[in-house]
C-alpha angles and dihedrals in degrees: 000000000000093000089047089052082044095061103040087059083052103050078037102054088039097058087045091054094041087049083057104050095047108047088031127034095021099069086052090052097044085043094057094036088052109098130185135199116277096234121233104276106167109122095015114127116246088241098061087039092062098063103032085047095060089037085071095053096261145126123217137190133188111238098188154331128239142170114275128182089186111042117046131250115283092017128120112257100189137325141228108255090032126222117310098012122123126263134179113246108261095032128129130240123214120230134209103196125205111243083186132249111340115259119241118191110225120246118233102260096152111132089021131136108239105244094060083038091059098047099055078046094056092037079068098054091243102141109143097092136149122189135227131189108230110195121236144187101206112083082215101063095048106114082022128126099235095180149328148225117250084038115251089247081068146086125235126200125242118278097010125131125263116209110205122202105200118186129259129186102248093211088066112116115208138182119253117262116243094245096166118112087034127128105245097240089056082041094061088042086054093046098048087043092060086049098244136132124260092215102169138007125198126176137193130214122304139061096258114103096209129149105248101153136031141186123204075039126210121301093020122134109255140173129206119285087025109153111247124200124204136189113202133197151099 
């Protein structure tokens, strides 16, 4: 009778503990072993991330912030573990965080020649340029860079562009580029290059921005500030 009783307690005790950890501790185990796919994030602000992360059942932290000429201030540049990967529910995802394009500070090359110009400019790393003839009375200041914009006392972002004014003697008479056959975007660049004055733009039918008229027209003796005409088309 007392083994019977024995083994009752046993078979008992034993469904009791198997209740339990079914109906228990199973659901915490499936729910920590349970992952999800860490969602695509480059490019996300911070700010959205902070609520879609947590709507996933995750948690996030920024690991750190670094200087980025491709993703935005404030934005996220990649995550650990990165996109597609698995997670457990509840984890948490590293972020590197964009603090935007790096700041360099412009060197003084006012009153330079351009070629020495040039080269502090590429020692910096500052390559994306475009040039414009400023003209000038004084005969010193011709092949000079006269100004720039940003100004020399600023800063310009990485990768921006640098737009450089060199002096020329206003009194310099000059003949009339050939702009026809140009697209009219490399038309204007050309125009503002020469240091002359897009006055008027007509166009004919058609989608094509092409050069197809000019006035002064090629060859003609010009000066700087003088006024150009164009007529664009197919």
């Amino acid at each position: 009778m007392k083994k019977t009783f024995t083994y009752i307690s046993v078979v008992f005790g034993s469904f009791i503990l198997g209740f339990g950890i079914f109906y228990y501790l199973m659901p915490i185990i499936v729910r920590h072993s349970k992952t999800i796919e860490v969602p695509y994030l480059k490019h996300m602000s911070v700010e959205k991330a902070k609520t879609f992360i947590p709507s996933l059942n995750l948690k996030y932290v920024i690991a750190d912030s670094v200087n980025s000429s491709e993703v935005a201030k404030g934005h996220i540049i990649s995550s650990e573990p990165e996109a597609k990967e698995d997670i457990k529910i509840g984890g948490v995802i590293k972020l590197i965080v964009s603090k935007g394009p790096r700041k360099i500070r412009l060197p003084n090359i006012i009153g330079v020649s351009k070629k020495p110009a040039l080269d502090s400019l590429d020692l910096l790393g500052i390559t994306n340029r475009v040039f414009v003839n400023y003209p000038v009375q004084e005969k010193i200041l011709d092949g000079k860079i006269v100004k720039t914009r940003p100004a020399i006392e600023d800063s310009i972002a990485e990768g921006s562009m640098l737009t450089i004014y060199i002096g020329t003697e206003k009194r310099k008479v000059f003949l009339m580029p050939n702009l026809n056959g140009m697209l009219l975007e490399e038309a204007e660049k050309e125009i503002r290059r020469r240091g002359l004055v897009l006055s008027e733009i007509k166009r004919t039918t058609g989608n094509v921005d092409v050069v197809i008229q000019q006035s002064p027209a090629p060859g003609v003796e010009v000066t700087f500030g003088d006024r150009v005409k164009i007529v664009a088309g197919q």
